[in-house]
C-alpha positions in Angstrom: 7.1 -10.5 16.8 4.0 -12.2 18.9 0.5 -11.6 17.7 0.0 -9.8 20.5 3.0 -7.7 20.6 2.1 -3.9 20.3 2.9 -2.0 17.3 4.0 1.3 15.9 0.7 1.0 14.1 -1.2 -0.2 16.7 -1.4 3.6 17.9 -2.6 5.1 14.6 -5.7 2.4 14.6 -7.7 4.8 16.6 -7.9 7.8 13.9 -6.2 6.1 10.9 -9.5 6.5 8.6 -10.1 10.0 9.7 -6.5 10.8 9.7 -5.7 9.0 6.5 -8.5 7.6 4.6 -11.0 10.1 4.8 -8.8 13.2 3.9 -8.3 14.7 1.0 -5.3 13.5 0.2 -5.7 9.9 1.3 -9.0 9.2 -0.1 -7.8 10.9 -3.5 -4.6 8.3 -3.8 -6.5 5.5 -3.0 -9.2 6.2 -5.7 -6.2 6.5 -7.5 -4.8 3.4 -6.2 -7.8 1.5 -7.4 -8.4 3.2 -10.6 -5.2 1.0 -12.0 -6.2 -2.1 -10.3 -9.7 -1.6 -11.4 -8.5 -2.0 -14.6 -6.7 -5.6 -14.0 -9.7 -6.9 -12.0 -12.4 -5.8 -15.0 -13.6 -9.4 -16.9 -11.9 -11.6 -14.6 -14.6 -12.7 -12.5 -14.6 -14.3 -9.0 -10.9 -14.3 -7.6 -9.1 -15.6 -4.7 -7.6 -12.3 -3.2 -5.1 -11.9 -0.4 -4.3 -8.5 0.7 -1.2 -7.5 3.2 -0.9 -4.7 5.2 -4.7 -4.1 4.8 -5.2 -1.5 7.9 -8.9 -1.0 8.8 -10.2 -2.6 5.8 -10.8 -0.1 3.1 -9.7 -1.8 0.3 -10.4 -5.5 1.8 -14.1 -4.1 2.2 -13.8 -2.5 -1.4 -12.6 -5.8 -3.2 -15.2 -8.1 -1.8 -18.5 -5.8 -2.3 -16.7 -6.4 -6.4 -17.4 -10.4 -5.5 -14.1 -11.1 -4.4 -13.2 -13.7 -1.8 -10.8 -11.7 0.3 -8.4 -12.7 3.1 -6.8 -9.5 4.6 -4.2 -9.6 6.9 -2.6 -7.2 9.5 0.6 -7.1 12.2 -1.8 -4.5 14.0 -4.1 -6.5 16.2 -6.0 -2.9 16.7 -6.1 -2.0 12.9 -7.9 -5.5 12.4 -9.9 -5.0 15.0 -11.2 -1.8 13.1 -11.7 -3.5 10.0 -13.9 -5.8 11.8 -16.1 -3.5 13.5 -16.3 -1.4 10.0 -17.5 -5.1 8.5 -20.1 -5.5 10.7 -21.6 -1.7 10.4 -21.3 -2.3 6.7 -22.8 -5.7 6.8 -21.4 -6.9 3.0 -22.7 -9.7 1.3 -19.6 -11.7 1.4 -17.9 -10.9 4.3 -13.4 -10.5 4.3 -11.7 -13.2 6.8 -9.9 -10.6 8.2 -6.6 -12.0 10.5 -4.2 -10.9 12.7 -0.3 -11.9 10.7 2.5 -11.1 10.5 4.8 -11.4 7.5 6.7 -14.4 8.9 3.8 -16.1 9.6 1.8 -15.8 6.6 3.3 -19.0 5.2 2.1 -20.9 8.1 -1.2 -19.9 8.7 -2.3 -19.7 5.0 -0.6 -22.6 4.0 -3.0 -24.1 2.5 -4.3 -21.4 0.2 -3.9 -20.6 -3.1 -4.2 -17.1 -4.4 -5.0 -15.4 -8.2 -3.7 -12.3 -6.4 -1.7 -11.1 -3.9 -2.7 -7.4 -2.9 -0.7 -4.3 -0.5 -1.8 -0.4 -1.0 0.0 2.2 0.7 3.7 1.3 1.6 3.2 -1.7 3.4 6.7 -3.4 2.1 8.1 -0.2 3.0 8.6 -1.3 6.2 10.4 -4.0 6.6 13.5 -4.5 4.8 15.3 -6.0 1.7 16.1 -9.4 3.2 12.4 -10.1 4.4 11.2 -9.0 1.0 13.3 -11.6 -0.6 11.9 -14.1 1.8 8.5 -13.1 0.8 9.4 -13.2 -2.9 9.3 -17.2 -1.8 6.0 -16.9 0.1 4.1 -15.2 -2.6 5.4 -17.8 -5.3 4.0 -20.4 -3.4 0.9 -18.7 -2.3 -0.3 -17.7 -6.2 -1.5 -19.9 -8.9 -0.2 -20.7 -12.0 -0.1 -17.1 -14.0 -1.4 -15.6 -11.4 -0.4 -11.7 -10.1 0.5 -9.3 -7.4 -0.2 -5.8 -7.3 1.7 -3.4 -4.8 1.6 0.0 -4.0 4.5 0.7 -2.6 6.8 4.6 -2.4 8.3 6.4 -5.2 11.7 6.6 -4.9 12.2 10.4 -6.2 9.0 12.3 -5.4 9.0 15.9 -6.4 6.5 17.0 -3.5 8.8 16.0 -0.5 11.8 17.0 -1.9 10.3 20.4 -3.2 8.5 20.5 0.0 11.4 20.1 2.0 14.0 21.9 0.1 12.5 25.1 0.4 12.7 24.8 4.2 16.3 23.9 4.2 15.2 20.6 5.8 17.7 18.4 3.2 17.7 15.3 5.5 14.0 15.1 4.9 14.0 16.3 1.7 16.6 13.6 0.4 15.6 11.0 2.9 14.0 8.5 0.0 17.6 8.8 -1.9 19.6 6.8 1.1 19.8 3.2 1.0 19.2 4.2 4.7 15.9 3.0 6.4 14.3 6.3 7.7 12.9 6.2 10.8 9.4 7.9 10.8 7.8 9.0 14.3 4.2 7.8 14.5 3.6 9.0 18.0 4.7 9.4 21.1 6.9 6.3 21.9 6.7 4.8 18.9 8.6 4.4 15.0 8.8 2.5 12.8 11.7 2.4 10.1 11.1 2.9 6.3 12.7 1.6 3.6 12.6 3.3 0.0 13.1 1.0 -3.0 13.6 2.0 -6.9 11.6 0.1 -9.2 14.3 -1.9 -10.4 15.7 -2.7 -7.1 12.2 -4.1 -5.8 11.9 -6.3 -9.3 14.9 -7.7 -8.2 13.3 -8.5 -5.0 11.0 -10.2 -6.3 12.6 -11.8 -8.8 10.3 -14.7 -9.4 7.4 -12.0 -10.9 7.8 -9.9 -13.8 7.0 -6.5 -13.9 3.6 -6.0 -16.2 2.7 -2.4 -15.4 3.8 0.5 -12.9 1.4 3.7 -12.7 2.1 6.9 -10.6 -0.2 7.0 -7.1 0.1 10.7 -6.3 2.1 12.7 -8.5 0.2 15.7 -8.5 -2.0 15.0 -5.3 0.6 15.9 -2.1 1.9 13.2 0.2 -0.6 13.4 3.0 1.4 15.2 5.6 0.9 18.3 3.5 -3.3 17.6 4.5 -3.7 20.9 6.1 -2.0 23.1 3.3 -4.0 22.0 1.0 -7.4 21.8 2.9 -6.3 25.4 3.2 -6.6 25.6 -0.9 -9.6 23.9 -1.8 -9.2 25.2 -5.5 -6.2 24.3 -5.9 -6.4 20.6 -4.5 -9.5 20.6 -7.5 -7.2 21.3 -9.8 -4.3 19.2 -8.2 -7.2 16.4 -8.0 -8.1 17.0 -11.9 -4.3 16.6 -13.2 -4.1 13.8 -11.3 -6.9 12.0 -13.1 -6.4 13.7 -16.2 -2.2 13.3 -16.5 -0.8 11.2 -13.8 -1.2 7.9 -15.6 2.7 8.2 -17.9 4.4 5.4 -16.8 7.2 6.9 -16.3 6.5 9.4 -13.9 6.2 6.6 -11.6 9.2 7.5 -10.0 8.4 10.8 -9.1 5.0 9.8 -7.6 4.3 9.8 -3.8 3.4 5.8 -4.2 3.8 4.0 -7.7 1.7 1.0 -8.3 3.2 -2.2 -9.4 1.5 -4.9 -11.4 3.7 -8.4 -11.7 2.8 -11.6 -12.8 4.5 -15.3 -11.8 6.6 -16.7 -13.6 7.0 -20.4 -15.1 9.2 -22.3 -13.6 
């Protein structure tokens, strides 16, 4: 697709952090999001980061003001343009080279880098699908250094919200949509889609079949997937609670499945 080609996501650059980012739901899974790769950056000092998929910059912004040399990269010409006037409001220290990219051309215009770690929150890889992730599975190998990692967040394959959520309206297409090997086609506005593909754990470690898997952690197992925003703003008590389980319980490995998103640590392997 040309740079300059609109996108589904194009149209969601507008609101995406009020929509997204600033809710509860949103801001509660990313803090969860980082809380695991928090825990892989701590003691390793200075490192070569490139995100994917990285939106209006949240987490881009968030891993340089750590001391991080980020290069984020977006298909959405209007989501990097957001990211770029949040940089400049913020004014950080060591500002992200934020570029327009899309996954095909990653290997071009970053040929000449070399990464400690490859980052994507939120679902990114969820969108395109199982052939294009193998291709990247090439991509990333030769974008990392020796050892080096890749952290994902990408959607849990059986989560209890949507199907519970769902189920109880009789809506079983929705409910049952992350089971089909089917992409499912998500309206984003008016005009505009854009298909999703849900992988199992297993089947995305065979995607990328040069890394092995070091660590999943549940993103969103108690906290709601964020199109349930305005039933829980409703419940502010409950969300607290929802919100404290999450922090206190959602870290069992193998719950990952049943999480909204499950985060995925993997490391390169020798050749």
């Amino acid at each position: 697709m040309p740079a300059n080609s609109l996108t589904a996501f194009d149209t969601l650059a507008a609101d995406y952090d009020q929509s997204f980012s600033q809710s509860l739901t949103g801001s509660s899974q990313r803090m969860q999001s980082r809380r695991w790769l928090s825990g892989f950056l701590e003691g390793k000092g200075e490192l070569n980061i490139l995100e994917i998929n990285c939106g209006t910059g949240e987490d881009a912004l968030w891993l340089a003001s750590l001391g991080h040399k980020v290069i984020a990269t977006d298909l959405a010409g209007s989501m990097i343009e957001e990211a770029k006037r949040k940089q400049v409001l913020q004014n950080p220290p060591r500002p992200v080279n934020f570029l327009q990219c899309d996954f095909n051309d990653l290997h071009a215009q970053l040929k000449d880098e070399k990464f400690d770690l490859i980052f994507s929150n939120f679902s990114g890889l969820n969108c395109i699908p199982a052939n294009k992730i193998e291709l990247l599975n090439n991509h990333f190998y030769n974008f990392l250094k020796p050892g080096a990692h890749i952290a994902v967040v990408i959607f849990g394959k059986y989560n209890l919200w949507e199907m519970g959520w769902y189920g109880i309206q009789f809506k079983l297409e929705k409910a049952f949509r992350r089971l089909t090997k089917k992409p499912s086609i998500m309206k984003l506005k008016e005009g505009f889609s854009q298909p999703v593909y849900y992988y199992s754990i297993s089947r995305f470690r065979q995607l990328l079949n040069q890394f092995t898997l070091l660590e999943k952690r549940p993103v969103g197992l108690f906290i709601p997937p964020s199109y349930l925003e305005n039933f829980i703003k409703d419940r502010p008590r409950f969300f607290r609670f929802l919100d404290k389980m999450e922090k206190k319980a959602g870290g069992v490995p193998a719950f990952s499945r049943f999480a909204d998103h499950c985060y995925l640590l993997l490391k390169k392997k020798e050749r």
